[in-house]
N, C-alpha and C positions, 0 to 999 in steps of 0.2 A: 078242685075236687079230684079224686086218686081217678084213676080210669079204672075200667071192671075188667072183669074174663071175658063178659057177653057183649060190651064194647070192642073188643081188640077180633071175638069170633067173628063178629057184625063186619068189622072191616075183611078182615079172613076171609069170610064168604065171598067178597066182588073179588078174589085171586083167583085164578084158575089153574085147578094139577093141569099135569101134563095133559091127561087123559079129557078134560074139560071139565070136569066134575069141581065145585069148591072147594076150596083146600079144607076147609074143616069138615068134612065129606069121606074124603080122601084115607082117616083113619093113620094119617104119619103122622100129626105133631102130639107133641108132648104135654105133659101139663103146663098152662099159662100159667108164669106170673106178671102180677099186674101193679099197676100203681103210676107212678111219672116217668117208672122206668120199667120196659117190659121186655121179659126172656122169655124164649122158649125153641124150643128145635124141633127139625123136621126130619125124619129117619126114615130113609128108604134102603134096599139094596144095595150093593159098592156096588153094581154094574149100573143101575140111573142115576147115581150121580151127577153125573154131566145134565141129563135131561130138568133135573131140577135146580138149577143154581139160578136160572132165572126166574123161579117162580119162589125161590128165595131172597133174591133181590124185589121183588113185587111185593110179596110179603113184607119185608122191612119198613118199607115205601108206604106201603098202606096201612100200617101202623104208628108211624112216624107221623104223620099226616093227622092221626085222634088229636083233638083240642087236650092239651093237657100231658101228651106224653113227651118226656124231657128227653128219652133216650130209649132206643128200642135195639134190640140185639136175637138176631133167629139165625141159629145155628142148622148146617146142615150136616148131617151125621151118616155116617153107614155104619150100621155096627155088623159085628162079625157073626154072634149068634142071637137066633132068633128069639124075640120074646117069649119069657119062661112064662105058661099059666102060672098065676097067684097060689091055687089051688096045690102047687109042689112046689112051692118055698117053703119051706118047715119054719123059717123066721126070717121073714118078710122085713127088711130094713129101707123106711121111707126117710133117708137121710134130707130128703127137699122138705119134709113135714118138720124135722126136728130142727135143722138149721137155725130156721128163722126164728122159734124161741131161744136162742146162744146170745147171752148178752155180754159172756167174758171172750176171752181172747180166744180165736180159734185160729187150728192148724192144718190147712189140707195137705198132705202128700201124695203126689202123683208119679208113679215110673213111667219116663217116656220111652219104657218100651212095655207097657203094660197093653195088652192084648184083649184084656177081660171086658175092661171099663174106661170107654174112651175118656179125653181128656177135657171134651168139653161138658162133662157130666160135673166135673170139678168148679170148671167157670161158670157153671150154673149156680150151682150149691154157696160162689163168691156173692154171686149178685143177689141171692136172698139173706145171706151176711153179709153186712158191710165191712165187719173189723175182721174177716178172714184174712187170713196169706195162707198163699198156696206155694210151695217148695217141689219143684220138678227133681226127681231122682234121675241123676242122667244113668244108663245102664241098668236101671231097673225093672222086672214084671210088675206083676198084682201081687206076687204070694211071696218078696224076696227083699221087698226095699228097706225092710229092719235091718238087712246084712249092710249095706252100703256107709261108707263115711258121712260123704253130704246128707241123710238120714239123720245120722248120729248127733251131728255137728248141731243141724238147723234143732235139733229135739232138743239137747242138750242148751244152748243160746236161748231158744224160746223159754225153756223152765227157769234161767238164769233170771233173766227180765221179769218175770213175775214177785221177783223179791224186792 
């Protein structure tokens, strides 16, 4: 049987933030996914970093631990700018919602020097498709990786294979 959200919360809760408060408390993680295999991340400031890595490894631990889960993966993140209210996104793109209905071949591209949207938003978005691949732009941002070769190359290969 899949494992739930309120299963993986349930364990969540016996982890404690830094602060002692239960991680699902805490108001960092992300949206759960669930099933035999569960991701999700924990997003604090770049300066607590350090202070959570062990209650990231707790975290894993006590997920790993559900009857039922094959594989479990909690990312810890800092990201650079702070969460936009919903409310001033003019068009709100919940790329974790559409993923998982993708049943043809997908392609994520990542600049690793992309600034915007870290990289483990990407290895997220893999583990809710299985047939993704993901293409690191080496030398790229967020708003520039069309310029680049390795771009070119992997787009151009990837649409070759579909014939």
């Amino acid at each position: 049987m899949a494992v739930t959200k309120e299963q993986v919360l349930e364990a969540l809760g016996r982890v404690a933030a830094p602060d002692g408060a239960p991680l699902p408390q805490a108001g960092v993680l992300s949206d759960i996914v669930a099933g035999d295999k569960v991701f999700f991340s924990i997003t604090v400031d770049a300066a607590a970093v350090p202070a959570w890595e062990a209650v990231r490894k707790r975290a894993e631990e006590a997920v790993k631990a559900i009857a039922g889960v094959q594989s479990a993966m909690v990312a810890l993140t800092a990201e650079h700018y702070p969460l936009v209210p919903p409310f001033l996104l003019r068009y709100p793109l919940r790329t974790d919602e559409a993923v998982a209905h993708i049943r043809s071949p997908l392609l994520l591209f990542h600049g690793d020097h992309d600034t915007l949207i870290a990289p483990h938003h990407s290895e997220l978005l893999m583990a809710l498709a299985p047939q993704a691949q993901r293409v690191r732009v080496p030398g790229a941002a967020h708003n520039d990786v069309h310029q680049f070769d390795s771009y070119l190359d992997a787009l151009t290969g990837a649409l070759a294979a579909l014939h």
